[in-house]
Every structure is written in structure tokens, then in C-alpha cells.
NUGUSE-627048 format. One record per residue: residue number from 1; x, y, z of N, C-alpha, C in turn. Coordinates in nm, 2 decimals. Example, Ala and Ser with C-alpha at 12.3 -4.5 7.8 and 13.67 -1.06 7.14 Angstrom:
BEGIN
- nr/nc1/nc2/nc3/cac1/cac2/cac3/cc1/cc2/cc3
- 1/1.32/-0.57/0.78/1.23/-0.45/0.78/1.32/-0.33/0.78
- 2/1.28/-0.22/0.71/1.37/-0.11/0.71/1.29/0.00/0.79
END
This chain:
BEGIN
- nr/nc1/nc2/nc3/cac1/cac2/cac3/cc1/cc2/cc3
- 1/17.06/12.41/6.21/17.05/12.41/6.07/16.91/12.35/6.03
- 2/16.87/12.23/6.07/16.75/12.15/6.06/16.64/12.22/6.08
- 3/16.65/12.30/6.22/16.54/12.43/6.26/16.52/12.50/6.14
- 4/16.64/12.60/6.09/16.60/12.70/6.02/16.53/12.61/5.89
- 5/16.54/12.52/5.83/16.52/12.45/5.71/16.37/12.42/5.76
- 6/16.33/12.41/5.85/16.19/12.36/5.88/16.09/12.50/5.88
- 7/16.16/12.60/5.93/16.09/12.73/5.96/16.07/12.78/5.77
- 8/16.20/12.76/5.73/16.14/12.80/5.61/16.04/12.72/5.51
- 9/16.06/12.62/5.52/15.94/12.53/5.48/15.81/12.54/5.52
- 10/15.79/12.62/5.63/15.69/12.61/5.68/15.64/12.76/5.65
- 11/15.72/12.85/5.64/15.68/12.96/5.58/15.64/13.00/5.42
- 12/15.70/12.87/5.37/15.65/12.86/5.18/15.56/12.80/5.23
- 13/15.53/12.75/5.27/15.38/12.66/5.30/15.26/12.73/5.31
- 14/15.29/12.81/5.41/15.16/12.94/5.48/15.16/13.00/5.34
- 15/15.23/13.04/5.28/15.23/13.17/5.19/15.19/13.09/5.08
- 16/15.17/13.00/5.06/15.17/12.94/4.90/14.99/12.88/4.92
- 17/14.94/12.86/5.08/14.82/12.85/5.09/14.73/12.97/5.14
- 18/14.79/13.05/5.17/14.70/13.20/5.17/14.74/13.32/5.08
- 19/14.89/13.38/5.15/14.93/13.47/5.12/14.96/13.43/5.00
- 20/14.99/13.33/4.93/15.05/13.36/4.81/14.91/13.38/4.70
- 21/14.76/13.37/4.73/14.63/13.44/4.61/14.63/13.56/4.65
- 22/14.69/13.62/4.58/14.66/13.79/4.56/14.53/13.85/4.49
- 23/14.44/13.72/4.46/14.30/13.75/4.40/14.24/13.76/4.51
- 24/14.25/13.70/4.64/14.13/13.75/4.72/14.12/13.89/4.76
- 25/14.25/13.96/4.80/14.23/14.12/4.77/14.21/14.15/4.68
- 26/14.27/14.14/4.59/14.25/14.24/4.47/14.07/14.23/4.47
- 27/13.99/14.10/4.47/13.86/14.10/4.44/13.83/14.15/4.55
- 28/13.82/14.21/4.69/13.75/14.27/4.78/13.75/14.38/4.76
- 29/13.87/14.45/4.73/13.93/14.62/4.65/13.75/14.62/4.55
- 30/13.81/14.50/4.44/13.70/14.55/4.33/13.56/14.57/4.41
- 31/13.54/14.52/4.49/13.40/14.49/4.56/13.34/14.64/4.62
- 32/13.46/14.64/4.72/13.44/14.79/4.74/13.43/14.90/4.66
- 33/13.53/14.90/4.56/13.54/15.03/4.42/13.38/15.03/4.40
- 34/13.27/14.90/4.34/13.17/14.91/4.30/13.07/14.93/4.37
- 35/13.09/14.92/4.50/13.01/14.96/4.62/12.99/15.11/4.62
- 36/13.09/15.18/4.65/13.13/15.28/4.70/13.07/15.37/4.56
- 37/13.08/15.29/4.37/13.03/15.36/4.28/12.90/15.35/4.30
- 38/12.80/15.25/4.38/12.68/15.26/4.34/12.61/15.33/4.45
- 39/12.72/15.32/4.54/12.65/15.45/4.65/12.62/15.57/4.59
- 40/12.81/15.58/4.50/12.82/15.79/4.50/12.63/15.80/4.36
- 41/12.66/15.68/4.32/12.56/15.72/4.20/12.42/15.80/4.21
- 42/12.37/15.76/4.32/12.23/15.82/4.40/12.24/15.98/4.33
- 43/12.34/16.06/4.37/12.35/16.20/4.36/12.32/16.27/4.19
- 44/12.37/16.21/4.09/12.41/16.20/3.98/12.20/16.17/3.95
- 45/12.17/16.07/4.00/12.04/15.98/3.91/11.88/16.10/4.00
- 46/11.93/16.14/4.15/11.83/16.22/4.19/11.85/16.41/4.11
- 47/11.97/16.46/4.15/11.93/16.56/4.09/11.89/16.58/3.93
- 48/11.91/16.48/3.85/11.90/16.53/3.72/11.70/16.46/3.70
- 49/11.69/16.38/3.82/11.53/16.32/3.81/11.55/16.18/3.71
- 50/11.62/16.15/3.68/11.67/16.00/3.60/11.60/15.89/3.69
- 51/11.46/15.86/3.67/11.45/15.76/3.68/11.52/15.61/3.63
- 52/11.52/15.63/3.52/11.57/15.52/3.48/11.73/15.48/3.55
- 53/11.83/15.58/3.61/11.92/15.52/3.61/11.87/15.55/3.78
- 54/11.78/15.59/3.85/11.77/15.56/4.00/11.75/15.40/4.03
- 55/11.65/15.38/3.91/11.60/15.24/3.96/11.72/15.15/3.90
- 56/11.77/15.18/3.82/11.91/15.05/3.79/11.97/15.03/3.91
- 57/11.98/15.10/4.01/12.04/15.09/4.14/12.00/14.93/4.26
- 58/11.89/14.95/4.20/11.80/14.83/4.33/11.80/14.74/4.29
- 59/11.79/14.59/4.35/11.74/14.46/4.35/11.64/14.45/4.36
- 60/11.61/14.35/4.27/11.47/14.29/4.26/11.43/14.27/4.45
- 61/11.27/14.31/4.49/11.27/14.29/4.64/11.35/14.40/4.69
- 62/11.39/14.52/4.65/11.44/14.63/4.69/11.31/14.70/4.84
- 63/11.39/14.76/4.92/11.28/14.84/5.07/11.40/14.94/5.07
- 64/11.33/15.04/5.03/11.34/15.19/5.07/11.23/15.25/5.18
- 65/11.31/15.30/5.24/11.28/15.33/5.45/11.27/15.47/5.41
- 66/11.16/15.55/5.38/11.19/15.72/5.43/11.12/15.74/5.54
- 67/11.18/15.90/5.58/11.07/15.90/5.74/10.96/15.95/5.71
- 68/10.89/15.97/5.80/10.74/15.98/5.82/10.62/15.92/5.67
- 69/10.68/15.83/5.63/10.59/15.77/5.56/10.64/15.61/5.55
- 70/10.50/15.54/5.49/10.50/15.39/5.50/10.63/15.38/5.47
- 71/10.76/15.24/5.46/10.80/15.21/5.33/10.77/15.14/5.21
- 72/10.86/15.17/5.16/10.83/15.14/4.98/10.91/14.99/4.97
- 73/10.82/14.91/4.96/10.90/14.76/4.94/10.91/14.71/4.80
- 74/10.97/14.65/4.68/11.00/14.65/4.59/11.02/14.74/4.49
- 75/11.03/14.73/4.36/11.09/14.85/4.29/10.95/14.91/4.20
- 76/10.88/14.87/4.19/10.76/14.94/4.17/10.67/15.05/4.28
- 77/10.68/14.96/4.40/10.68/15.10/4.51/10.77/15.25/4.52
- 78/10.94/15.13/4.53/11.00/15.27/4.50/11.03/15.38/4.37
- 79/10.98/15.32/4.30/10.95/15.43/4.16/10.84/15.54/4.16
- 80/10.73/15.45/4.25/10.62/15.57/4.25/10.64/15.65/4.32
- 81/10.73/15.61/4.44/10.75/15.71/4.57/10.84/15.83/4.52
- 82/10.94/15.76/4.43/11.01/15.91/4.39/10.97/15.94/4.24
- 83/10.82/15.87/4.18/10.81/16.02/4.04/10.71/16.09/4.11
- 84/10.63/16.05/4.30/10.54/16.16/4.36/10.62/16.24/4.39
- 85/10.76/16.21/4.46/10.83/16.33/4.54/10.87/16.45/4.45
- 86/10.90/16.35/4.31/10.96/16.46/4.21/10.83/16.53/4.19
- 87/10.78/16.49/4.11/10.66/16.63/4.11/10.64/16.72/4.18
- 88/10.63/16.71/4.31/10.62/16.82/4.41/10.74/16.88/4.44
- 89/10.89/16.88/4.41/11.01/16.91/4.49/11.08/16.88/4.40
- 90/11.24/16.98/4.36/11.32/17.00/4.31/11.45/16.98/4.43
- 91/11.56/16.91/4.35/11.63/16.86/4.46/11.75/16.94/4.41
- 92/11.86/16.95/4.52/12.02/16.97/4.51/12.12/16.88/4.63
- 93/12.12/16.79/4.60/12.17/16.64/4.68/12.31/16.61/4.67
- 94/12.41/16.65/4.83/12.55/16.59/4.79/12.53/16.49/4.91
- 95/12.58/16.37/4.92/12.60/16.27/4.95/12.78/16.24/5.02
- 96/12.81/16.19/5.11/12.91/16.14/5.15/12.92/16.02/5.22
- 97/12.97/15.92/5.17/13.04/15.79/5.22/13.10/15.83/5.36
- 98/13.09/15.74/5.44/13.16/15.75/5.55/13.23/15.62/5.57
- 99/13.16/15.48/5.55/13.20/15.37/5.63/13.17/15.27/5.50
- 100/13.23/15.17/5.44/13.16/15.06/5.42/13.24/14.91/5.44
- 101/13.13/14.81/5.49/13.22/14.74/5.53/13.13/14.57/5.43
- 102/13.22/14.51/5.43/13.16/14.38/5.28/13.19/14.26/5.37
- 103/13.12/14.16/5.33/13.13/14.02/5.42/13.03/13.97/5.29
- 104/13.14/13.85/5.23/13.09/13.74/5.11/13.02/13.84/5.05
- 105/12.87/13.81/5.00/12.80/13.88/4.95/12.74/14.00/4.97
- 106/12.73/14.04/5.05/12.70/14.16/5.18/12.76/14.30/5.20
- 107/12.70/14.40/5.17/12.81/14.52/5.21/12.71/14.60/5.29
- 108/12.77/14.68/5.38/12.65/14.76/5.47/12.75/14.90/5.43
- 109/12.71/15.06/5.41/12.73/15.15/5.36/12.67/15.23/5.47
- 110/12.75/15.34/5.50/12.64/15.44/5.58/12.70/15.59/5.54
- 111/12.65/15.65/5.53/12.72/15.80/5.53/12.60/15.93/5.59
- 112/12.65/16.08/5.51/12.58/16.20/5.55/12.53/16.26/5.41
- 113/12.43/16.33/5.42/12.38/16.43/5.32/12.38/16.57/5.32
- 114/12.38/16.64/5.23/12.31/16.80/5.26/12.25/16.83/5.14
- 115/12.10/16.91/5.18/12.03/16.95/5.03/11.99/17.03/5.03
- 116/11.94/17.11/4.89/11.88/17.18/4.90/11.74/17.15/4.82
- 117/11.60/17.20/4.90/11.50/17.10/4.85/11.41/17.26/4.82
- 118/11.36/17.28/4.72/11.28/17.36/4.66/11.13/17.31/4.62
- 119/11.06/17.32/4.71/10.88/17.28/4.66/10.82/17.36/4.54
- 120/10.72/17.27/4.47/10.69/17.36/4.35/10.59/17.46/4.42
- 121/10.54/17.50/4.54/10.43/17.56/4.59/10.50/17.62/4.73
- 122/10.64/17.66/4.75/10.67/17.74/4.82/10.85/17.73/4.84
- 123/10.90/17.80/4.95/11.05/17.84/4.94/11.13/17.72/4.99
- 124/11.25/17.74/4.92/11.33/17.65/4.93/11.41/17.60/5.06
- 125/11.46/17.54/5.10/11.52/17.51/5.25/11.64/17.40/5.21
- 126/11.69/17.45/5.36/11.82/17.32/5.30/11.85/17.22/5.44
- 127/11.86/17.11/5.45/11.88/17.00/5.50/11.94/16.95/5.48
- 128/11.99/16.86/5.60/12.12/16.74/5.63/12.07/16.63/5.71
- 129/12.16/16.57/5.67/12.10/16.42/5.76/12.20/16.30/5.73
- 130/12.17/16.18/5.77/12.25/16.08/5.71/12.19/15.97/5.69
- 131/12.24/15.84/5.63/12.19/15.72/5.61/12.25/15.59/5.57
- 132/12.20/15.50/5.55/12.24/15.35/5.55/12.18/15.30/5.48
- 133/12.29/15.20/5.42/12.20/15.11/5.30/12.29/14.98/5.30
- 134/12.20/14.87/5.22/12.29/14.73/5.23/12.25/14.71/5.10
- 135/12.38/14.68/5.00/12.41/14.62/4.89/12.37/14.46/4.88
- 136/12.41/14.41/4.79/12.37/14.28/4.76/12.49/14.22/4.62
- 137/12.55/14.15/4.59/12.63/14.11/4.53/12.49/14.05/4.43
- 138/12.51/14.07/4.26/12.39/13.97/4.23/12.52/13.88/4.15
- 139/12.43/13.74/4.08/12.51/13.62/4.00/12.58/13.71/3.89
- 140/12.56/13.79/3.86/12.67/13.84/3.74/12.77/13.93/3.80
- 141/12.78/13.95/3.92/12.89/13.99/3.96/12.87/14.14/3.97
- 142/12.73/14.20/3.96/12.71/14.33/3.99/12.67/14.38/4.15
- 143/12.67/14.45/4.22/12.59/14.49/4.33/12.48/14.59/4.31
- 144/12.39/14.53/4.37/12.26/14.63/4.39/12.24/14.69/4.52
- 145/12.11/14.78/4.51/12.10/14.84/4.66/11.94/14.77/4.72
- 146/12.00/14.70/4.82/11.89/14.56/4.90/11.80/14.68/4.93
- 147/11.84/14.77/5.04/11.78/14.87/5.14/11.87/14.96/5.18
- 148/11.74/15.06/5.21/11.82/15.21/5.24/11.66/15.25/5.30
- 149/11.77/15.35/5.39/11.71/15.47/5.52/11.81/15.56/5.53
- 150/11.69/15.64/5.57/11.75/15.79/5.62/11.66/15.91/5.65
- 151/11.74/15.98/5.77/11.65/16.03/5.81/11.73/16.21/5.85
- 152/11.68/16.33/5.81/11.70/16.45/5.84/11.81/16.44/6.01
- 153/11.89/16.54/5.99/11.92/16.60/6.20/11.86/16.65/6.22
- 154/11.71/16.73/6.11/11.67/16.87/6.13/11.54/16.85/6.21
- 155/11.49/16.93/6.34/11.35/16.90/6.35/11.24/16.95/6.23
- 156/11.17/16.85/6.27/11.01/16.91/6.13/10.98/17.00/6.12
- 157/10.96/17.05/6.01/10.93/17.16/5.92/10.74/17.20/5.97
- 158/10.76/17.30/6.03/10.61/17.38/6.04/10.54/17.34/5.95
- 159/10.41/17.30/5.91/10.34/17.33/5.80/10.29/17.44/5.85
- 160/10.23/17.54/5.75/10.16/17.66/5.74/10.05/17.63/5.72
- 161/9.95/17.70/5.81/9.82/17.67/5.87/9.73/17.78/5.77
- 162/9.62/17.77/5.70/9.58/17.83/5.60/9.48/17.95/5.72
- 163/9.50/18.09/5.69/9.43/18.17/5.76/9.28/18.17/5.78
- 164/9.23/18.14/5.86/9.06/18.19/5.84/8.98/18.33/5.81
- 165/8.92/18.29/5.71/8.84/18.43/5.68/8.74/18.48/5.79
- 166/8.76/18.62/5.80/8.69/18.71/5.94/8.56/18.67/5.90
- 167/8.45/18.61/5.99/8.30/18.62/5.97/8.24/18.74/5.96
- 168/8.15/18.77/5.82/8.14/18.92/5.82/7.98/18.94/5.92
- 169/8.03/19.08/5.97/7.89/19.09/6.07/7.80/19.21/5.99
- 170/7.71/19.23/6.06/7.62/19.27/5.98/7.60/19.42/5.96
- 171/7.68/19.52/6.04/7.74/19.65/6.00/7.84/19.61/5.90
- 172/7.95/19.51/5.90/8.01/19.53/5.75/7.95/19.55/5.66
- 173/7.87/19.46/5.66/7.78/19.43/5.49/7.73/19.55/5.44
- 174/7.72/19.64/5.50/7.66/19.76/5.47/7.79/19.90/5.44
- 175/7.90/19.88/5.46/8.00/19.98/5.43/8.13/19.87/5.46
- 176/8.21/20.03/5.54/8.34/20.00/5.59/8.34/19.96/5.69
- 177/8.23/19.95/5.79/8.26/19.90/5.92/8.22/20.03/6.04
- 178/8.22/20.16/5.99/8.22/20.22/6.09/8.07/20.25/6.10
- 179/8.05/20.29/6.25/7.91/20.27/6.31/7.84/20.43/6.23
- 180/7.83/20.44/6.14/7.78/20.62/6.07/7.62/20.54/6.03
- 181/7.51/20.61/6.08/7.42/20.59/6.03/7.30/20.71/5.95
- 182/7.38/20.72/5.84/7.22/20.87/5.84/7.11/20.81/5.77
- 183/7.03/20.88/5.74/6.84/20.83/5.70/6.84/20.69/5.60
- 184/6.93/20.73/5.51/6.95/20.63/5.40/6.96/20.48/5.44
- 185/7.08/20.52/5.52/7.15/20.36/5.54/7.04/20.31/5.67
- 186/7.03/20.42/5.76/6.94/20.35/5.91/6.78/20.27/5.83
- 187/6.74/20.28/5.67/6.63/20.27/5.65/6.65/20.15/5.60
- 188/6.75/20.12/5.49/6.81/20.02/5.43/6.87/19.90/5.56
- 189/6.93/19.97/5.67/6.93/19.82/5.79/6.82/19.80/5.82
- 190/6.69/19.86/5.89/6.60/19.83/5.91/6.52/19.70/5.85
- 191/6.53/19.78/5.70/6.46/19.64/5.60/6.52/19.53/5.63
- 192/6.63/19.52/5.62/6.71/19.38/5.63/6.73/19.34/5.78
- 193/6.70/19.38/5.83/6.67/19.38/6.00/6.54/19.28/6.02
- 194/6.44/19.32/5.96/6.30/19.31/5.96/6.29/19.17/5.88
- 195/6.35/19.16/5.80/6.39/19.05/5.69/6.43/18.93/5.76
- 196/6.54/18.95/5.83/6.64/18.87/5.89/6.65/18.89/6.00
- 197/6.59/18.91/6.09/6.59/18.91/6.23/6.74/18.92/6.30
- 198/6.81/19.01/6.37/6.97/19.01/6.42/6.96/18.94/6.51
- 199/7.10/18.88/6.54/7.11/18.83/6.69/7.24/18.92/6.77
- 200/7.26/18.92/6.90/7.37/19.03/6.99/7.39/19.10/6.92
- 201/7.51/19.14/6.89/7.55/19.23/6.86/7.46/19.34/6.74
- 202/7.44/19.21/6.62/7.37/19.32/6.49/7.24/19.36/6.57
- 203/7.20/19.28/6.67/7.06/19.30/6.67/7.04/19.50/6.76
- 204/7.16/19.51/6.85/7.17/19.62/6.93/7.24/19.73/6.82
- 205/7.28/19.68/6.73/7.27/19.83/6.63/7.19/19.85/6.51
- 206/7.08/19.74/6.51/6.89/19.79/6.47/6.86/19.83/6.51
- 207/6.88/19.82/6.68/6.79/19.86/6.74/6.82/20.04/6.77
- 208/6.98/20.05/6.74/7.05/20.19/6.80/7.01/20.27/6.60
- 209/6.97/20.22/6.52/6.94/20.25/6.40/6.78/20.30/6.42
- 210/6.70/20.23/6.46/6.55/20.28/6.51/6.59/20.44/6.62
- 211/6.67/20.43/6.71/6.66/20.53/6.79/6.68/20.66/6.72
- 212/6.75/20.64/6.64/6.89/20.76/6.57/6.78/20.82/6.44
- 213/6.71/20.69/6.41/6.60/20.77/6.29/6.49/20.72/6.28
- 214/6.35/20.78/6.37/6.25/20.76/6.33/6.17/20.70/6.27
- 215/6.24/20.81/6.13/6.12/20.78/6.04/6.16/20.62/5.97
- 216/6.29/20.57/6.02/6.26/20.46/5.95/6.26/20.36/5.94
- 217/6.13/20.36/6.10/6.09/20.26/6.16/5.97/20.19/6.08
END
């Protein structure tokens, strides 16, 4: 009888010093709900171009990680980084949460993307990839986003190499290219021959222009 009177006493005890604040969950629930909102928010503030509500996202001291370029450390960096990106590229951005996990002040977030990214100066493409970011709890009880990275699955995108223009030789300049010479034209390369002295090749069809006519040497 003594036993069981002790076991229960000892069980109101535990429960009245842990289990019985139902605020420390309920406040980690809330922690996460606002985490997990300021994640999904990215999607909403990129495609419509909303600066204003991308950068409500970050803490003061905010580092945004993209790949193959510097990072962007504070929120002045990362504003310029995305009104350059916007001007060049129209976005279609879904976003998915995979993981997040909170400790006191601290949440670390990671998920996957897929987009579709349309350049103002050529065709559209679509991409996936995933990324990570760490929140920050601020004194009013909001979270911001400390840092974030991310990086494509896709390998790099070709750039397109601008064609070079054919060097014109010195039978083009004079028509279409084909080797036709009658009096007119054999008289007209000559001059310009004589002018401008050929080298290889133009020089052996002045000289095949002298053969073919004479007179207009």
C-alpha cells in the first residue's frame, strides 16, 4: 500500500514539473508553423518579383550562397543580387520543404526546387535542385532567414559561342565567289592588284587574271 502511495506521488511530481507545461509544445508547434511559413514564402515573393516582401524574409547580417558566384553577405548585397537576376530572367519557382529541425533559437530547413527560368535574350529551360537555410528567432518573436544555399542537380548550361565572320578573300570582293573572269572584271582585279599587292592565294588568281587577258595587263 505504502509502495503504490509513493509511486503515485512520484508520478504527480514528474508531471506537475514537466509534463504537466503544455506551453513548451504548443510553443515549438508555433515555432515550426512560422518556420515552415517563412520558408513556403520564397515562392510567392520570387515569382511575382516582390522585392519588398523577398527582403522582409532576412535578418539584419543575412548570407545568401548562390552557385558559381561570390556570396551576397547582408541585405543590401542580397537585394542587388536579385533586382540583377530579375532583370535578366523571369522565374516559375515551386519550392518543397523536406526537413526542419529547431533548437532554442535555431532552425535549420532544407528542401527541393523545380523551375522554370526564361531569359530576356533567349529560351526558356527548366531546373531542379535543392537547398538549405537557417532561420534565426528575432526578440519580437519573429524568425528570419540567417542563410541560405542552393545549388541545381542539373549540369551547366552551354553558353553559346558567338559565330565568327568568314574573312572575305579577295575573289569575293569582286562578285559571288566564283572564279569567272572576262575583260571587265580581269581589268578591274588587276587595278586593285597593282594597288594592293595579293598574298597566296589572291595573289595566284592576279596572276591567273594576267594570263586569261592580256590586254589587261
Amino acid at each position: 500500500m505504502r509502495l503504490r502511495i509513493w509511486l503515485l506521488l512520484s508520478f504527480l511530481c514528474v508531471t506537475a514539473c514537466t509534463g504537466g507545461d503544455s506551453s513548451v509544445g504548443a510553443t515549438s508547434q508555433m515555432d515550426e508553423m512560422t518556420v515552415r511559413e517563412l520558408a513556403s514564402s520564397f515562392d510567392a515573393a520570387l515569382n511575382s518579383k516582390d522585392i519588398n516582401a523577398m527582403m522582409a524574409r532576412y535578418a539584419d547580417g543575412a548570407v545568401r550562397m548562390n552557385p558559381n558566384t561570390p556570396m551576397s553577405v547582408g541585405k543590401d548585397a542580397i537585394r542587388a543580387w536579385y533586382l540583377d537576376d530579375w532583370t535578366a530572367n523571369d522565374f516559375r519557382v515551386t519550392n518543397e520543404i523536406s526537413d526542419i529541425r529547431i533548437s532554442d533559437d535555431l532552425a535549420a530547413v532544407r528542401g527541393m526546387y523545380t523551375s522554370t527560368v526564361t531569359p530576356r535574350s533567349g529560351s526558356a529551360y527548366e531546373d531542379r535542385g535543392k537547398w538549405s537555410a537557417a532561420a534565426q528567432k528575432q526578440s519580437d518573436g519573429s524568425w528570419k532567414m540567417l542563410w541560405e544555399i542552393w545549388s541545381s542537380d542539373l549540369p551547366p548550361r552551354a553558353t553559346p559561342r558567338a559565330r565568327r565572320k568568314p574573312k572575305p578573300t579577295l575573289m569575293a570582293a569582286y562578285g559571288d565567289g566564283r572564279p569567272t573572269f572576262g575583260p571587265g572584271r580581269a581589268r578591274q582585279l588587276c587595278f586593285e592588284a597593282a594597288d594592293h599587292p595579293p598574298r597566296g592565294s589572291a595573289a595566284k588568281s592576279a596572276e591567273s587574271a594576267r594570263r586569261i587577258s592580256p590586254r589587261a595587263a
